[in-house]
TORZAGU-307251 format. One record per residue (C-alpha): residue number from 1; residue in one letter; x, y, z. Coordinates in steps of 0.02 Angstrom, whole numbers. Example, Ala and Ser with C-alpha at 12.3 -4.5 7.8 and 13.67 -1.06 7.14 Angstrom:
# residues 2
pt num:1, residuo:a, x:615, y:-225, z:390
pt num:2, residuo:s, x:684, y:-53, z:357
***
This chain:
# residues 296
pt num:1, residuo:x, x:0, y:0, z:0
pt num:2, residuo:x, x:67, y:179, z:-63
pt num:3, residuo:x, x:64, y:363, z:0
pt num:4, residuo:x, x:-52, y:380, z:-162
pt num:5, residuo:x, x:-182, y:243, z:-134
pt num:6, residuo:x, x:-311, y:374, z:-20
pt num:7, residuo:x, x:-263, y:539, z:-96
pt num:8, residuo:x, x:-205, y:508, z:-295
pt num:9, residuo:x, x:-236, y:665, z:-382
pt num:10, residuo:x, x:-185, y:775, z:-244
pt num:11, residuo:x, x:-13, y:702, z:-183
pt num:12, residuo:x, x:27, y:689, z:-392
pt num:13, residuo:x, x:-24, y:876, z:-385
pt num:14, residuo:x, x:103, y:918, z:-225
pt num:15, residuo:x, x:232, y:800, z:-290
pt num:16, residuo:x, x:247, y:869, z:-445
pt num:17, residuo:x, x:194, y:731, z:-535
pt num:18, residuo:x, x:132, y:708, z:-725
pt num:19, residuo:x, x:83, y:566, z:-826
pt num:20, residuo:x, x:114, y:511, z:-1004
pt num:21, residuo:x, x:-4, y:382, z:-1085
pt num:22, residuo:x, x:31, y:191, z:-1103
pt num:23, residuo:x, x:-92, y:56, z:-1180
pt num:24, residuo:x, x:-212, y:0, z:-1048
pt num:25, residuo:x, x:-255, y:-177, z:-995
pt num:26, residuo:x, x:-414, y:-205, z:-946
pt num:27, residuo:x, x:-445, y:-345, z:-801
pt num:28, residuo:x, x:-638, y:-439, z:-806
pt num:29, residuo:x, x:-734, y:-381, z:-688
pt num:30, residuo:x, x:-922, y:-423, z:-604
pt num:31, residuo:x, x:-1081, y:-335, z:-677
pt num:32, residuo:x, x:-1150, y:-215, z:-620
pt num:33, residuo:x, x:-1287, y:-219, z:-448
pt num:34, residuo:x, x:-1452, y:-284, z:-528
pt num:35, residuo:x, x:-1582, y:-139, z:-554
pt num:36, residuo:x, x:-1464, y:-25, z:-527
pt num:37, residuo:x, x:-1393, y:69, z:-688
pt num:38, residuo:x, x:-1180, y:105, z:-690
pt num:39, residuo:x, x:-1135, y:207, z:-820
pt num:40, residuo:x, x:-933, y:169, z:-845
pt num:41, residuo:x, x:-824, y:302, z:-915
pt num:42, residuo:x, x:-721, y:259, z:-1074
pt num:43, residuo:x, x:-532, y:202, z:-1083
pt num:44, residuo:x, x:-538, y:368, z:-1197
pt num:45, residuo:x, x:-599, y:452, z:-1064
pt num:46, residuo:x, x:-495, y:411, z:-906
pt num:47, residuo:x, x:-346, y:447, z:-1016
pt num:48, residuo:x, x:-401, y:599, z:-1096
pt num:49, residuo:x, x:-442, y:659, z:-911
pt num:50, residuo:x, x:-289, y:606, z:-837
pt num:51, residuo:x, x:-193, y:691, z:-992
pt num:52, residuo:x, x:-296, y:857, z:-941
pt num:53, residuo:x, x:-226, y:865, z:-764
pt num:54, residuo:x, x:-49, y:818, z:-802
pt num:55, residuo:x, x:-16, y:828, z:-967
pt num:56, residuo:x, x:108, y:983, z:-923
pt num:57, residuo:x, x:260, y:838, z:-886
pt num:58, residuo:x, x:283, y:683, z:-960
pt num:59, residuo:x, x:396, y:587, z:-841
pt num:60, residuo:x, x:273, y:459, z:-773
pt num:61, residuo:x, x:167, y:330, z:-843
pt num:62, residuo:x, x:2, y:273, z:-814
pt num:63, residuo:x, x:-79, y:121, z:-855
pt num:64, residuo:x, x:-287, y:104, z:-832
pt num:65, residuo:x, x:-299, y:-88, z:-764
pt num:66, residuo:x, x:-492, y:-84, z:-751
pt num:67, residuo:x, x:-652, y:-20, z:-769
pt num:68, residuo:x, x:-797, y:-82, z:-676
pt num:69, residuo:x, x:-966, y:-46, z:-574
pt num:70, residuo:x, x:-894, y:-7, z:-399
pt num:71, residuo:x, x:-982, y:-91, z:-239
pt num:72, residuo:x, x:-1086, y:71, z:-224
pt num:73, residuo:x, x:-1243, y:69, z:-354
pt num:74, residuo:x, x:-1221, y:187, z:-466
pt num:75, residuo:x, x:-1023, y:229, z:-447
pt num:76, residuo:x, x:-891, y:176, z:-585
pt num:77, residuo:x, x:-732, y:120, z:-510
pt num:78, residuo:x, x:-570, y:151, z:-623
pt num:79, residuo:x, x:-414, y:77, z:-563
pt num:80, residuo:x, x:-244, y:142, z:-617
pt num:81, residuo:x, x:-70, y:130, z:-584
pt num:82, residuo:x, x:52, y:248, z:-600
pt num:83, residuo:x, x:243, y:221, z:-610
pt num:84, residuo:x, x:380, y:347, z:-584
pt num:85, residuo:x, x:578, y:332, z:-547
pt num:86, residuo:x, x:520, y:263, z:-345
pt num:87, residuo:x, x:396, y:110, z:-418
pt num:88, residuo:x, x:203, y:81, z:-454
pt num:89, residuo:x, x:80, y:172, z:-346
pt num:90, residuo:x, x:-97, y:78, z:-388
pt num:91, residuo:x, x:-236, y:225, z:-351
pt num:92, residuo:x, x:-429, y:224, z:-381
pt num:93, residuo:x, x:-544, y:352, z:-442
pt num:94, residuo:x, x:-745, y:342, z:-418
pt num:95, residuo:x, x:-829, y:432, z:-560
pt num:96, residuo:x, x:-1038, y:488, z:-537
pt num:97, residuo:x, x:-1148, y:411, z:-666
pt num:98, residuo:x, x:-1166, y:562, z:-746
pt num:99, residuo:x, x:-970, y:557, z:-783
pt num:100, residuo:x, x:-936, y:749, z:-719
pt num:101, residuo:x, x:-871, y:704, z:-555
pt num:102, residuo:x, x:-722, y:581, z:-460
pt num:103, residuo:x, x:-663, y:582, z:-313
pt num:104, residuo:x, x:-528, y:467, z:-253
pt num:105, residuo:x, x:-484, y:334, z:-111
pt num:106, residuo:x, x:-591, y:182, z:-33
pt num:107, residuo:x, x:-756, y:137, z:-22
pt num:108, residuo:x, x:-759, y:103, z:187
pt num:109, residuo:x, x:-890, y:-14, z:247
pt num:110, residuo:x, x:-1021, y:42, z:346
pt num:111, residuo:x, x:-1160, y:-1, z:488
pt num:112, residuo:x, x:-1126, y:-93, z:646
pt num:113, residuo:x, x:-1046, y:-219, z:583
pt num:114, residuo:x, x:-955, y:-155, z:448
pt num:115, residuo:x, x:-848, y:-274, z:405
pt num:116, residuo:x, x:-946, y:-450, z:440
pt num:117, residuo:x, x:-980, y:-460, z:237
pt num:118, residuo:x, x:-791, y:-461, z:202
pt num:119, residuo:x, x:-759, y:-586, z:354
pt num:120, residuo:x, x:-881, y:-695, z:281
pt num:121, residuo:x, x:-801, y:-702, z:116
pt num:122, residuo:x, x:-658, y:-723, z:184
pt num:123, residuo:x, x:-689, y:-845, z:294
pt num:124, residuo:x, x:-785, y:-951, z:150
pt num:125, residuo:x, x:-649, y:-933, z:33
pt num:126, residuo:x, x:-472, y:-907, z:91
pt num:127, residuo:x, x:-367, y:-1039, z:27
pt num:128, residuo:x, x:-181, y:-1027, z:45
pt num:129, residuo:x, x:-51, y:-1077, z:185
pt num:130, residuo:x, x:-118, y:-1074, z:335
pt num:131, residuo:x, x:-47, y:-1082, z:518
pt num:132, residuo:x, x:-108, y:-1049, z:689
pt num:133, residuo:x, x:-271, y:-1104, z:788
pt num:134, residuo:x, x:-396, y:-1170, z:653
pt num:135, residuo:x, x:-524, y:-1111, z:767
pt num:136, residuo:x, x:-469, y:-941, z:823
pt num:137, residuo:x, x:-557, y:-777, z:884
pt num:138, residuo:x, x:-480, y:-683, z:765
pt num:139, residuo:x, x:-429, y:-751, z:591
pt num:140, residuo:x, x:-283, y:-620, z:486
pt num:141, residuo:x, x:-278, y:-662, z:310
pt num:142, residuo:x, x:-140, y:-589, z:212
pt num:143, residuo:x, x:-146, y:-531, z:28
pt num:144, residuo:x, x:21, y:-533, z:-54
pt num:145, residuo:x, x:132, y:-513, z:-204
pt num:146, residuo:x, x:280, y:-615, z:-220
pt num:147, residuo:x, x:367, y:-471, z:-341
pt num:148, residuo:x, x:314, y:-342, z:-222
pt num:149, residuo:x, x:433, y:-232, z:-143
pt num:150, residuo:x, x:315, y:-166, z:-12
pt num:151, residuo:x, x:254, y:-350, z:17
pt num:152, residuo:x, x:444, y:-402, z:58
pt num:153, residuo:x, x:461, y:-256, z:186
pt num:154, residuo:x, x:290, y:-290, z:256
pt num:155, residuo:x, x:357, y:-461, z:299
pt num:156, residuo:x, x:445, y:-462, z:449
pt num:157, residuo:x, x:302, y:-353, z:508
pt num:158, residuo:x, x:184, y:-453, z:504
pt num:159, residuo:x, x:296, y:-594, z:585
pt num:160, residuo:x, x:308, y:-489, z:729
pt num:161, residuo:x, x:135, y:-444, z:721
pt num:162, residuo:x, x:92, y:-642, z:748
pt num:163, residuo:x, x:227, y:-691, z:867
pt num:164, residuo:x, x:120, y:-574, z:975
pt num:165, residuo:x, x:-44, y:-643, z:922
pt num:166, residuo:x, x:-32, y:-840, z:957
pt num:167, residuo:x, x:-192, y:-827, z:951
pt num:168, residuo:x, x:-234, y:-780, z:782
pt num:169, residuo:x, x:-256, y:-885, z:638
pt num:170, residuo:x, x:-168, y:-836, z:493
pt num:171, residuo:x, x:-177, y:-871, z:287
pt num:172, residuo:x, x:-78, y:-813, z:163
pt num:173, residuo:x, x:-155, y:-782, z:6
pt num:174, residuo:x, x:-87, y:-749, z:-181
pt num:175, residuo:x, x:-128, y:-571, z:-264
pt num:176, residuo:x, x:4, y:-555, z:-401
pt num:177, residuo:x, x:-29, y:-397, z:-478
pt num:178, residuo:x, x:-38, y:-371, z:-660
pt num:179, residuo:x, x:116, y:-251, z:-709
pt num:180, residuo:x, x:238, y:-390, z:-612
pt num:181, residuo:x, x:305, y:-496, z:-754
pt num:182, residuo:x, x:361, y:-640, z:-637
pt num:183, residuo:x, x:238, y:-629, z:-473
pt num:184, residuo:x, x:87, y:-775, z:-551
pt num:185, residuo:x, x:214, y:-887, z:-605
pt num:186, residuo:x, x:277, y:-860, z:-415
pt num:187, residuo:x, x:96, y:-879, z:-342
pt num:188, residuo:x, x:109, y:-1022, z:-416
pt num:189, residuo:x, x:241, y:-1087, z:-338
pt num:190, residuo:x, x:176, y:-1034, z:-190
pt num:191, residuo:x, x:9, y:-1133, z:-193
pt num:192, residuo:x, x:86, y:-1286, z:-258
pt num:193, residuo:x, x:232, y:-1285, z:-108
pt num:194, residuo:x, x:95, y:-1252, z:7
pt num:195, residuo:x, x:-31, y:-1399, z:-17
pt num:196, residuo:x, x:147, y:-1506, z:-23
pt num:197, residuo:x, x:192, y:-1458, z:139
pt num:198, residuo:x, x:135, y:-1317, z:278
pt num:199, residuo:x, x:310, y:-1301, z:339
pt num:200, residuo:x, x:409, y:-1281, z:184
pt num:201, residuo:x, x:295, y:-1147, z:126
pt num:202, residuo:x, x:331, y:-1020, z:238
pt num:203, residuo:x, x:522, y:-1052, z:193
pt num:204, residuo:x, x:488, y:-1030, z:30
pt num:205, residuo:x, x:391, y:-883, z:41
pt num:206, residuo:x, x:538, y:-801, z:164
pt num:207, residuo:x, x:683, y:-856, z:37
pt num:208, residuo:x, x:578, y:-778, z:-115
pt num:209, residuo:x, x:567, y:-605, z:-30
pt num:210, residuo:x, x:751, y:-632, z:17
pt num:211, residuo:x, x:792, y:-662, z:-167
pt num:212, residuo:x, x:667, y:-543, z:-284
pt num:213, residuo:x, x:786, y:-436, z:-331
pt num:214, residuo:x, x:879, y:-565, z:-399
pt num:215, residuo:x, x:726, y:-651, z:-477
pt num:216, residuo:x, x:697, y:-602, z:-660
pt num:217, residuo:x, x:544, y:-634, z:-797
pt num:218, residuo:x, x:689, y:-759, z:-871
pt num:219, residuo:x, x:770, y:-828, z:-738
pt num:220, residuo:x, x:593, y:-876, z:-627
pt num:221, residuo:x, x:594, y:-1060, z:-656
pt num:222, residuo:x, x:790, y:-1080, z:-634
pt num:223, residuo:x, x:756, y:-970, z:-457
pt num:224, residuo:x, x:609, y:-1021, z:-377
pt num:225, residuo:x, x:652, y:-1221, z:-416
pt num:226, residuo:x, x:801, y:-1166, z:-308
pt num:227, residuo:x, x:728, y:-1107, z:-167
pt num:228, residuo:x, x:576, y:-1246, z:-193
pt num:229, residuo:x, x:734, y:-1358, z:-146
pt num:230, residuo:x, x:808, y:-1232, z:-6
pt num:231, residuo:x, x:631, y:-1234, z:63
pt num:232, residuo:x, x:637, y:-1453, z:73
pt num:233, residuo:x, x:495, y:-1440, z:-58
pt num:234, residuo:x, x:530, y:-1563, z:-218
pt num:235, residuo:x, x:558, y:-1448, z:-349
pt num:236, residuo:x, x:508, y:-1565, z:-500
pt num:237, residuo:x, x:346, y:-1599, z:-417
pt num:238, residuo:x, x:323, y:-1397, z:-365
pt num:239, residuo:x, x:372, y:-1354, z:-559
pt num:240, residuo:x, x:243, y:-1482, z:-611
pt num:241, residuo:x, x:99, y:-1432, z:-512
pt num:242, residuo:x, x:135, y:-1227, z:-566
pt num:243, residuo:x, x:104, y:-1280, z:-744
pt num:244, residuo:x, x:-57, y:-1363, z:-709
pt num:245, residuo:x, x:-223, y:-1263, z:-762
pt num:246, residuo:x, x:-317, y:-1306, z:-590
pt num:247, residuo:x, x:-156, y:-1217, z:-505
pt num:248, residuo:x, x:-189, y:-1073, z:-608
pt num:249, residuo:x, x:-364, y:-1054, z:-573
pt num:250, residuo:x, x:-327, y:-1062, z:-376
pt num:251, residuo:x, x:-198, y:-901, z:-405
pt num:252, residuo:x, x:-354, y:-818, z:-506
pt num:253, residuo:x, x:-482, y:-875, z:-360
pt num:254, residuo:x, x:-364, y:-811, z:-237
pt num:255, residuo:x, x:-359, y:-627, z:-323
pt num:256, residuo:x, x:-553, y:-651, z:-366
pt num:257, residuo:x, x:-597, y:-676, z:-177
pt num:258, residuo:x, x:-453, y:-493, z:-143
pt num:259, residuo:x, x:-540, y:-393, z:-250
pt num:260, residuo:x, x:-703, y:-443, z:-190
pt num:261, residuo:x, x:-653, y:-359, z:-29
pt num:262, residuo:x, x:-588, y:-245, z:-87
pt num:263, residuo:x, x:-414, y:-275, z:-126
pt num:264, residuo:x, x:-329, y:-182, z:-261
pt num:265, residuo:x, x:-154, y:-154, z:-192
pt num:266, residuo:x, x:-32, y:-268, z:-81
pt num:267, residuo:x, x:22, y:-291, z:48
pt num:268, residuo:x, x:-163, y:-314, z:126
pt num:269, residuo:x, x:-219, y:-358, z:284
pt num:270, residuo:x, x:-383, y:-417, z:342
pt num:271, residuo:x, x:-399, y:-406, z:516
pt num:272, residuo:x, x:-577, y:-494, z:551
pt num:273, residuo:x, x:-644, y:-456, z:384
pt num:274, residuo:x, x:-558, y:-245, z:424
pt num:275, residuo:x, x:-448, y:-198, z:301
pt num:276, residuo:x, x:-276, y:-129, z:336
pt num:277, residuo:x, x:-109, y:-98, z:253
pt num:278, residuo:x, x:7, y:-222, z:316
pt num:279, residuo:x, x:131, y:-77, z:320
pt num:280, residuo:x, x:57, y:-20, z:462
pt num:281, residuo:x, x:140, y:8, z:628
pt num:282, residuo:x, x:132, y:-164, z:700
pt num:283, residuo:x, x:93, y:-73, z:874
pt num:284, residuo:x, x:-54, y:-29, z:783
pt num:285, residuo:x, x:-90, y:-183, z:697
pt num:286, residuo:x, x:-91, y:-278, z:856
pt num:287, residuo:x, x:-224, y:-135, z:952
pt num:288, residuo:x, x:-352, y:-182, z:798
pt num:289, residuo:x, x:-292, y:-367, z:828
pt num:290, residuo:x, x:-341, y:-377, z:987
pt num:291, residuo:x, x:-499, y:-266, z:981
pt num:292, residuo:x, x:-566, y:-372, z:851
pt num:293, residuo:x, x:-537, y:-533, z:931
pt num:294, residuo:x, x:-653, y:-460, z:1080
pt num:295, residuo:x, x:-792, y:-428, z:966
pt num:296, residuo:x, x:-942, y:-556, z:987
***
């Protein structure tokens, strides 16, 4: 999670910031709330927009990765992410159904109990790793990007966060993100290590974030069959398994079930169904922790 996910178009405005166009990819997303009309703005349009309020500088790109009816009736959700010399910043703009207005940041849950419908989901259909109490009080599930550099800072964060929480069940789940040219083939990896075996996973997953930045579109197989082995996984059988279709649609369930709460920049936490950074200061982390795990 970025300085840019809540407030997009004005930190690019404080910063500095421009944009220069590059060919969107559009991601498949669900239909719109039955009865209830969406009116989605154009690729044309986001771009032509985006061109309008930083067009003055061409030093960063953008890239528009989707286009959908947000979980509010009515509101179009545009997803983009914007590169510059520091990395990708994924940001979200709502736009009105009458297409004259957006406003930026996340949609936050409301009434009291705002975030049972996303612990519900969760809870019906985490599944990666897992570790801790099956039965639990408080259940953490972790969205994650094996290419990530904020995912591989996040992690010994969130290993503190659980040697404090015994507690706390925990699960791990695959979100590559789109403009990583090596992260699925690497969630891949990571499914098929974890059904083989609960304890080399979370060696695996470790050893990866030690070694991304010497992990490379070509080099993936060659790397993670290495650390597969490091990890006491059998790399053959781990290589095998990534290839298979079924494996594949497990990654794209994984990301399915993310962005159905939600989830549309890593690392994620979801803290009882409440969503959090998992940059967060772990002090903090652990208050929400343990306030959620009183809640009946």
């Amino acid at each position: 999670m970025t300085s840019m996910h809540r407030t997009f178009l004005a930190a690019l405005l404080l910063s500095g910031i421009a944009i220069a166009q590059t060919k969107p990819t559009l991601q498949p997303r669900p239909a719109a709330t039955p009865g209830v009309a969406t009116v989605l703005p154009t690729e044309d349009t986001v771009n032509s927009f985006l061109f309008q309020m930083f067009g003055y500088d061409a030093t960063v790109t953008w890239k528009v990765m989707d286009i959908h009816p947000s979980e509010v009736p009515g509101l179009a959700e545009v997803v983009i992410v914007i590169t510059n010399e520091k990395g990708s910043n994924p940001s979200k703009l709502l736009v009105s159904a009458d297409g004259k207005h957006a406003i930026t940041g996340d949609i936050l849950p409301f009434g009291a109990k705002p975030y049972s419908e996303a612990r519900s989901k969760l809870e019906a259909g985490v599944n990666g790793p897992a570790k801790g109490p099956a039965k639990a009080d408080v259940t953490i599930v972790e969205f994650s990007d094996m290419q990530c550099p904020h995912c591989q800072k996040a992690a010994p964060e969130v290993e503190q966060l659980l040697a404090q929480e015994p507690g706390a069940h925990f699960v791990f789940q695959n979100f590559p993100l789109p403009m990583h040219n090596w992260a699925e083939k690497a969630a891949e990896y990571v499914d098929c290590v974890g059904r083989a075996s609960n304890d080399s996973v979370w060696k695996f997953i470790q050893k990866t974030f030690d070694e991304q930045s010497n992990i490379t579109e070509a080099n993936v197989d060659e790397k993670l069959k290495a650390i597969a082995t490091a990890s006491g996984a059998n790399a053959d059988e781990v290589a095998a398994c990534a290839a298979k279709p079924d494996t594949k649609a497990r990654v794209e369930a994984s990301v399915a079930l993310g962005k159905s709460v939600g989830v549309n920049a890593t690392p994620m936490l979801y803290i009882n169904g409440r969503g959090l950074p998992a940059t967060a200061p772990v002090d903090l982390l652990k208050k929400i922790t343990d306030f959620q795990a009183s809640q009946k």
